[in-house]
N, C-alpha and C positions, 0 to 999 in steps of 0.2 A: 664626583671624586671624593674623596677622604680626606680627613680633616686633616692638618698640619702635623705630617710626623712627628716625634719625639727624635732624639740627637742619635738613639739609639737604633730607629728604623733608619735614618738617612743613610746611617754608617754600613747598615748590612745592604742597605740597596743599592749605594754607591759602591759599597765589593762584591756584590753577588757571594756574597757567605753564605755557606749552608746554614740554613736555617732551617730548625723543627721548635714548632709550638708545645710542646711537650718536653717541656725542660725543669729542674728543678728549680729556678729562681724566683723569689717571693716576691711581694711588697709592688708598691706600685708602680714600679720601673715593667716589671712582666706585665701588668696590665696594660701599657701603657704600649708596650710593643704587640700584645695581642692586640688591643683593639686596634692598633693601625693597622696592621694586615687583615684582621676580619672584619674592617669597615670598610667595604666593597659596596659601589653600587651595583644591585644585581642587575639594572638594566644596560648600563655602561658594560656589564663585563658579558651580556648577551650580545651585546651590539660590535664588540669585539671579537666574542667570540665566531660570530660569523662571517666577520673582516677575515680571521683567521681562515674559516673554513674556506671562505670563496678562494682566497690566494694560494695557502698552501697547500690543503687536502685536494680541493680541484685542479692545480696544476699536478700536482705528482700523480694522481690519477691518471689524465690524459698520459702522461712521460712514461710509468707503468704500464699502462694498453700498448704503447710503443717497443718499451721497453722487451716485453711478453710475446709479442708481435714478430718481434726482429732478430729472439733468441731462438723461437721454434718453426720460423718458415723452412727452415733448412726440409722436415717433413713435406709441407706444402711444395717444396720445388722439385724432392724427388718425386711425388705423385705429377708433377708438370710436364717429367722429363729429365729431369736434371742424371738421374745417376745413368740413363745409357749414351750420353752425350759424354760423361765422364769416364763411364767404365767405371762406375760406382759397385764394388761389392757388397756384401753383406756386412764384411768387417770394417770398411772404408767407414761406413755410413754408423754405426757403431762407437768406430775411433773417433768420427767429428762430431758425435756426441759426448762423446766421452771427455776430450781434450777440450771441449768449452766448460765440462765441470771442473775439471783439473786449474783452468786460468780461473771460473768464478768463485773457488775455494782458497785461488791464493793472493786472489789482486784484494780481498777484503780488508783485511787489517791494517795493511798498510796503508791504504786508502784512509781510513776511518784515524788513523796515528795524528793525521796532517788535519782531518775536516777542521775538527775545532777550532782551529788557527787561523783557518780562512773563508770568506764570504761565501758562504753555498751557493748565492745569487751566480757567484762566478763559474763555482767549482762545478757544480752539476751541470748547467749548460755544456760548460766546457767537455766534461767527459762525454755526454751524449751526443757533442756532435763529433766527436770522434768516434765512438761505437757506431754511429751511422753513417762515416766514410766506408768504417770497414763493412759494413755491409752492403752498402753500395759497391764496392769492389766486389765482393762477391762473386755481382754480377757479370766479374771479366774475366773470371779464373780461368781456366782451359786443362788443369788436371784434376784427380783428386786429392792427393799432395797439399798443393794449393788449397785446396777448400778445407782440408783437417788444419793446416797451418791459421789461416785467417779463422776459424771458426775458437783454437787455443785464443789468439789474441783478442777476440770477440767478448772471450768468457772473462781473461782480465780487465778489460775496459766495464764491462759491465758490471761486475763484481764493487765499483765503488759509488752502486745507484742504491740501493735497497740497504745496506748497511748503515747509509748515510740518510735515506726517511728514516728508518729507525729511533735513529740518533735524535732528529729534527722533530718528529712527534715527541719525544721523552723532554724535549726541550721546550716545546710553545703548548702544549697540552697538561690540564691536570691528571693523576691517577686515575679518576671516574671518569674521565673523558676518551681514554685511550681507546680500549678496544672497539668502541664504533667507529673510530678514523682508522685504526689498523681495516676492520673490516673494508672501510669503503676504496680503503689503500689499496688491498689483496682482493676486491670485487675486479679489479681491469683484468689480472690475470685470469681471471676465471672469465669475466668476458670476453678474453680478446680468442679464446674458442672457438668463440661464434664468428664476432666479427673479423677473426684473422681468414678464416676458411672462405666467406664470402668473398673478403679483401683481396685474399689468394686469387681464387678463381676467377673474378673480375679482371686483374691484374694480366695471369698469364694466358687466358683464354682472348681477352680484346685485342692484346698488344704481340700475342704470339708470330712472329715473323715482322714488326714494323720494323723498316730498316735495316731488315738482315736480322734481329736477334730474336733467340726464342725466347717465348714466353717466361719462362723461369727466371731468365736470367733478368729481364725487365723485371718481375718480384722483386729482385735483390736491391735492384736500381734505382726504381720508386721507391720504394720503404724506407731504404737508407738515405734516400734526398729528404723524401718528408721527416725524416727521425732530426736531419741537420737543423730543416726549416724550424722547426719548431722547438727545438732547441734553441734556438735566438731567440726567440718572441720569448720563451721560460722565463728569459732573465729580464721583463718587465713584469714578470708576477709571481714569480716568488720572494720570499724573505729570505732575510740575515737572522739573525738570536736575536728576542726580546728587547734586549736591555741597548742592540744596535740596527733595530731595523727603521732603513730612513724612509718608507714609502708607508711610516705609521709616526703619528706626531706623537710631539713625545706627552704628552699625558696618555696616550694609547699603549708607549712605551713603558712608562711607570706604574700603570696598571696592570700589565701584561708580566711584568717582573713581578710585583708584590702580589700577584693571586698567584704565582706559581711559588715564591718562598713560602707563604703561607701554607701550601701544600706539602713541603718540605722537598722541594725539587731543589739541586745544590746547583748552583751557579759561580763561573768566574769572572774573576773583573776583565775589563774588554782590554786587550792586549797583555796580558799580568799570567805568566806562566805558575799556577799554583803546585806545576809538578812536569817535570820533566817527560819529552816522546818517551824515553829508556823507560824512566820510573812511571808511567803509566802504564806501558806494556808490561813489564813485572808484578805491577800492583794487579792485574787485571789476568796475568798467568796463572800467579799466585794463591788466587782468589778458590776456593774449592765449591763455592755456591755457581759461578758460572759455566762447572763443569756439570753439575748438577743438570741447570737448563741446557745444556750442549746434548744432554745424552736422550733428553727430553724431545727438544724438538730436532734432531735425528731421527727419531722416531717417526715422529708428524711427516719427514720431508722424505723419508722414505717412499713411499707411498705415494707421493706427488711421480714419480717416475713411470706411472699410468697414465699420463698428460701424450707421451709420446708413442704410447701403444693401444690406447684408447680406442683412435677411430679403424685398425688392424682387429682389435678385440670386438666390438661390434658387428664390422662387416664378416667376422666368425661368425655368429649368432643370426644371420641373416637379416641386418640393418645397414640401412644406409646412412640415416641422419644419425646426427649425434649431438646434437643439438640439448637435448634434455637434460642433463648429467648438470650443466651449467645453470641454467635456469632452477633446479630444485635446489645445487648451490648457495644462490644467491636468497631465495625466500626462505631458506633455515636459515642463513648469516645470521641474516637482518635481526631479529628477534634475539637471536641467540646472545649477539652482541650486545644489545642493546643491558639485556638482563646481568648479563657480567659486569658490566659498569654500573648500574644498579647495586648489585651486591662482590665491587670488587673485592673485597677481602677474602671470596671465595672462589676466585675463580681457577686455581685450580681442582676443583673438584668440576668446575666446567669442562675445564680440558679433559679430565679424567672419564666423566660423562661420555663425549664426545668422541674419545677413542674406543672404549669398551663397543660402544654401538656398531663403532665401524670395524672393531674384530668379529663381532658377531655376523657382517654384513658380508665380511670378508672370506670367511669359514662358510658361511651359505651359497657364495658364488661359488666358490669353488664345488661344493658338494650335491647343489643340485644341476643337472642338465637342461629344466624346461626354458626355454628362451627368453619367454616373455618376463620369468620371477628372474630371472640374471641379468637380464635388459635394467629392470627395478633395483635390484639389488646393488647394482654398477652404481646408479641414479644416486640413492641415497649415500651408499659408501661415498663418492666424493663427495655429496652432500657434506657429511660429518668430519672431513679432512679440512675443507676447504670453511668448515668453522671451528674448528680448533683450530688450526694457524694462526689467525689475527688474534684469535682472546689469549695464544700463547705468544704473542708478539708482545701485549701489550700486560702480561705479568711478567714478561721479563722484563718492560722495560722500566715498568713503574717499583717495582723488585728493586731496580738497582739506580732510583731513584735520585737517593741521599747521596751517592758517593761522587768523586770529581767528576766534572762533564767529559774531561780526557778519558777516564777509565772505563766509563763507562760508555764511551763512542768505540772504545777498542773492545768491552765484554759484549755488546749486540752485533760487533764486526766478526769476531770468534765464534757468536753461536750460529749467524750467517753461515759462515766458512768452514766451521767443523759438521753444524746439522749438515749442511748440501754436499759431505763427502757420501752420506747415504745415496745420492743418486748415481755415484760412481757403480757402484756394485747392481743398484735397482735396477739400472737398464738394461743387466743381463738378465735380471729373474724372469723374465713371460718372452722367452725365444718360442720363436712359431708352432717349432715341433712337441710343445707341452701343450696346444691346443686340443681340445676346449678346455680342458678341466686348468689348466696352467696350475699343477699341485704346488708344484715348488714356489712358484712367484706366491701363490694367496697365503700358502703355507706360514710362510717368512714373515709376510702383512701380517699376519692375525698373529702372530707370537710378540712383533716389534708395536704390531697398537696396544695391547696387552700392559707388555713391559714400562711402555710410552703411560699411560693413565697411571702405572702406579707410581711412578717416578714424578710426574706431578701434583701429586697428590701427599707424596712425599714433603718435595720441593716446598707446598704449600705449609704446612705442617715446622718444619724444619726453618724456612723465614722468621718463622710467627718467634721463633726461640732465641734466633741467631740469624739477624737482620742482617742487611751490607750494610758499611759505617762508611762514612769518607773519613774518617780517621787513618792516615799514609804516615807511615814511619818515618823518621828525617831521612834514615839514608837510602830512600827513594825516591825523592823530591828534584 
């Protein structure tokens, strides 16, 4: 541990003040507060760090595969059966997609207004075992009515999981640390592809008819018992914030706060409102840098709405597996991520990278017809989506770092909820009858990744000049 703070270090760690190393004050008082924060042991803060990683990154993982699992079987149960037991149309099936973006675009912010305030330990258990009653009803529905209805409530309940990791990495991680736990954060979704598909078909193929019910409907039933289950056990291994989490002693705690002020992460004191729900939502409205990333990763999530027409777009081309897309996913992340954090001060020209390739990837599917180069070309395009995402999770969040933990729990809930209104409109772009060529859908992709890289690249450029400040006016407070 570090030597005996100065009266100076106590005072900011006892309030979680924002703190930046980079300040004009001289003399030996500034020394004296740098060297407490940069006198770190690096083994203590490695042996923590992967305190950290086992508890929080690995449980939100598992919650995320759940999570990802539970919002897209609705696909997996109409391949079961599910829409002629329903009388499921084209548009039925559609709208219950449509109405779970609608609830996960509006249950965000408000979610994220309240995290701050209270024990994540609690709150996210809490939410996810209710998202997993309502999918376990699902299971009993008997019109389609019914399924469009619980699938809108589905999307609000869920809308306050992903805004709030967000939130939770910008808070227990440093800047250079981020986008490999966003990666490993946003790998479940990209796994649970694989593993939803097998999960599916094990599910309603073993169980189909036990005790009277079909198959599908057991999907619902299981998934959403196991989303409960395991939603209790969560809340023996996740954390609270830093400066209050009791399943870390507290020299794990005081180190865990002073390498993140050091960092210039801004912290509040525990129970101490530094700014009002109102005046954080205002301060965070107000703000024109997170409109900036909103229009960015719009872009990014665009494009994600190939997730639900994927394995339809394949079995076009004459494939059955689909399998691959995920796997070449995960082995660009990996790397990719790893090298952003390495040289974050650049990473939006990663993101910008990132999307150019996959305009390029996108304009080639569409204009060639050979199978086997659209097969590939699919591959890699999610490839490059599914690693811009996490290294743009984790420049937004490190971006808006310095500013209140309030405001900045409500700008990563906003870019949440305003990026994923793009999937509102995505799910119509690749209607069946644009098969094969789907001009219109690739069309759009290759104009909005385009647009998306320049805008980050922007973004990056435009920080560098006119940073976010936690500096909040009184009469927002």
């Amino acid at each position: 541990m570090a030597s005996k703070e100065s009266p100076e270090v106590m005072e900011a760690i006892s309030n979680k003040a924002p703190v930046t190393l980079q300040h004009e004050e001289t003399g030996a008082g500034a020394e004296k507060v740098h060297d407490a924060f940069s006198d770190i042991d690096p083994k203590a803060e490695k042996r923590l760090l992967l305190k950290i990683d086992l508890r929080l990154s690995g449980t939100l993982w598992i919650l995320y595969l759940l999570s990802y699992m539970d919002r897209t079987n609705i696909a997996n149960a109409k391949i079961a059966g599910m829409d002629q037991d329903l009388s499921l149309s084209d548009n039925d099936y559609s709208l219950a997609i449509v109405l779970f973006i609608v609830g996960y675009i509006t249950g965000g912010v408000p979610s994220n207004m309240f995290l701050s305030r209270f024990r994540p330990t609690i709150y996210i258990p809490c939410m996810m075992a209710l998202w997993g009653t309502v999918v376990a009803f699902m299971g009993m529905i008997k019109t389609s009515t019914q399924l469009i209805a619980l699938r809108l409530v589905l999307g609000l309940v869920e809308a306050t999981f992903v805004p709030a990791v967000a939130f939770l990495i910008s808070t227990w991680y440093k800047k250079t640390e981020q986008s490999k736990r966003f990666m490993v954060f946003t790998s479940a979704a990209v796994l649970s592809g694989v593993f939803g598909s097998v999960t599916a078909g094990a599910i309603s193929d073993s169980l189909d008819g036990a005790h009277g019910i079909t198959g599908w409907r057991w999907l619902f039933i299981v998934e959403g018992v196991v989303t409960v289950g395991i939603a209790g056990l969560s809340y023996f291994t996740l954390v609270d914030y830093p400066s209050t989490c009791k399943r870390f002693t507290p020299e794990e705690r005081d180190l865990a706060t002073r390498r993140l002020l050091a960092d210039g992460v801004s912290h509040s004191a525990d129970g101490e409102r530094a700014i009002s729900h109102w005046g954080a939502l205002r301060a965070a409205l107000t703000n024109w840098r997170i409109y900036l990333l909103v229009v960015g990763y719009h872009c990014i999530i665009s494009t994600l709405s190939l997730s639900y027409f994927y394995p339809y777009i394949v079995h076009g081309l004459g494939y059955t597996a689909n399998q691959a897309h995920y796997v070449t996913a995960f082995v660009i992340a990996v790397p990719c991520c790893i090298l952003a954090d390495h040289y974050s001060a650049y990473r939006g020209l990663f993101i910008c990278a990132g999307l150019f390739i996959a305009a390029i990837l996108s304009g080639l599917t569409m204009a060639i017809t050979g199978y086997v180069p659209r097969y590939i070309f699919l591959c890699f395009l999610t490839a490059c989506i599914w690693t811009a995402n996490p290294i743009s999770e984790s420049f937004e969040a490190s971006s808006m770092s310095t500013i209140e933990p309030e405001v900045r729990a409500i700008g990563l809930a906003l870019m949440n909820s305003l990026g994923n209104t793009a999937q509102i409109y995505g799910g119509y772009l690749l209607p069946s009858t644009d098969a094969p060529r789907y001009v219109r859908g690739f069309s759009t992709f290759t104009a909005l990744l385009v647009f998306g890289g320049c805008v980050y690249v922007s973004a990056m450029l435009l920080f560098k000049r006119y940073p976010f400040t936690h500096v909040i006016p009184a009469n927002r407070r």
